[in-house]
N, C-alpha and C positions, 0 to 999 in steps of 0.2 A: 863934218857929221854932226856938227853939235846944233844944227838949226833941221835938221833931219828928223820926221814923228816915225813915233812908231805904226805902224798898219794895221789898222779899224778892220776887221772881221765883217763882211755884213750879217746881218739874221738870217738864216732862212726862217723859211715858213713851214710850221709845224702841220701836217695832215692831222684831220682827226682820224680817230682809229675806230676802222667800220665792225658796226655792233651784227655780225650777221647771226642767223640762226643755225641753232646747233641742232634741234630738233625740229623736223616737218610736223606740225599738228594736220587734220583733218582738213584745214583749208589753206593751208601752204602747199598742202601734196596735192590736192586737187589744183589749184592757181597752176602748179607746175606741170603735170601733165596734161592740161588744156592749153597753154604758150606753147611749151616749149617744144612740141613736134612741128609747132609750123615756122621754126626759124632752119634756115635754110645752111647754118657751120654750127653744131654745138658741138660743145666742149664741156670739162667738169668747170672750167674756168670760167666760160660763157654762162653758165647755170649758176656758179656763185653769187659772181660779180650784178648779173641783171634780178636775180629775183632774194637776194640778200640774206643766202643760205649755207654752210659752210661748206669744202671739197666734199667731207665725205658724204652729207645728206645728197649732195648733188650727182656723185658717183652710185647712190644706194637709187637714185631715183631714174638716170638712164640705163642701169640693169634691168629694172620694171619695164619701160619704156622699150626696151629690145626685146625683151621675152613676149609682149604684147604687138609687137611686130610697128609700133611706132613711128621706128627711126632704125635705121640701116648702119652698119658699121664703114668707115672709108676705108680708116687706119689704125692702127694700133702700133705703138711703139711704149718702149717699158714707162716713160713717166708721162705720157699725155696719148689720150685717145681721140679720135677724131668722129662725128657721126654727122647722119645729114637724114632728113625730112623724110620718109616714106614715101613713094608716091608709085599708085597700081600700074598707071601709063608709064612710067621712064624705062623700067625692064621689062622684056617678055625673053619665056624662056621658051624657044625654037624646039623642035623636033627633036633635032639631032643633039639636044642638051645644050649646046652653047648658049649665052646671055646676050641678045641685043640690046643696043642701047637706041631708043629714041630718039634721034635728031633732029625732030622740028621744034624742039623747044629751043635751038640754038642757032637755028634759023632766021 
């Protein structure tokens, strides 16, 4: 054991640490609701991450976003919600109340 080193560590690599915003101003809230209805999975995570704004402004801005009829809820579950794009053709609501779904977009 006496010709035996001891074990070098490697570095990892330090990320830098993302400066997002804590506050929407006037053109951060506009930028976000002109994008972000037309991405087809958003998320509080997906709104952070791509437009460089923190959970909860991103949470504050798909509340908006659904009250104005934007973006449609999928899912909900207690720590992540799921939503998706608006669109007048995917559902039509039938006579007898039930929801059809369009299927030539999957066509």
């Amino acid at each position: 054991m006496a010709g035996a080193k001891k074990k070098k560590w490697s570095k990892t690599r330090s990320r830098d640490k993302i400066e997002n915003a804590v506050f929407a101003n006037e053109e951060k809230y506009a930028e976000i609701m002109a994008e972000v209805p037309k991405y087809r999975l958003i998320t509080p995570s997906i709104i952070a991450e791509r437009m460089r704004v923190n959970g909860s402004v991103a949470r504050a801005a798909i509340k908006d976003m659904l009250a104005e009829g934007l973006i449609i809820e999928v899912s909900t579950h207690r720590s992540q919600s799921i939503y998706t794009k608006a669109v007048a053709d995917e559902v039509a609501v039938a006579e007898d109340g039930e929801e059809e779904v369009d299927m030539s977009e999957f066509e």
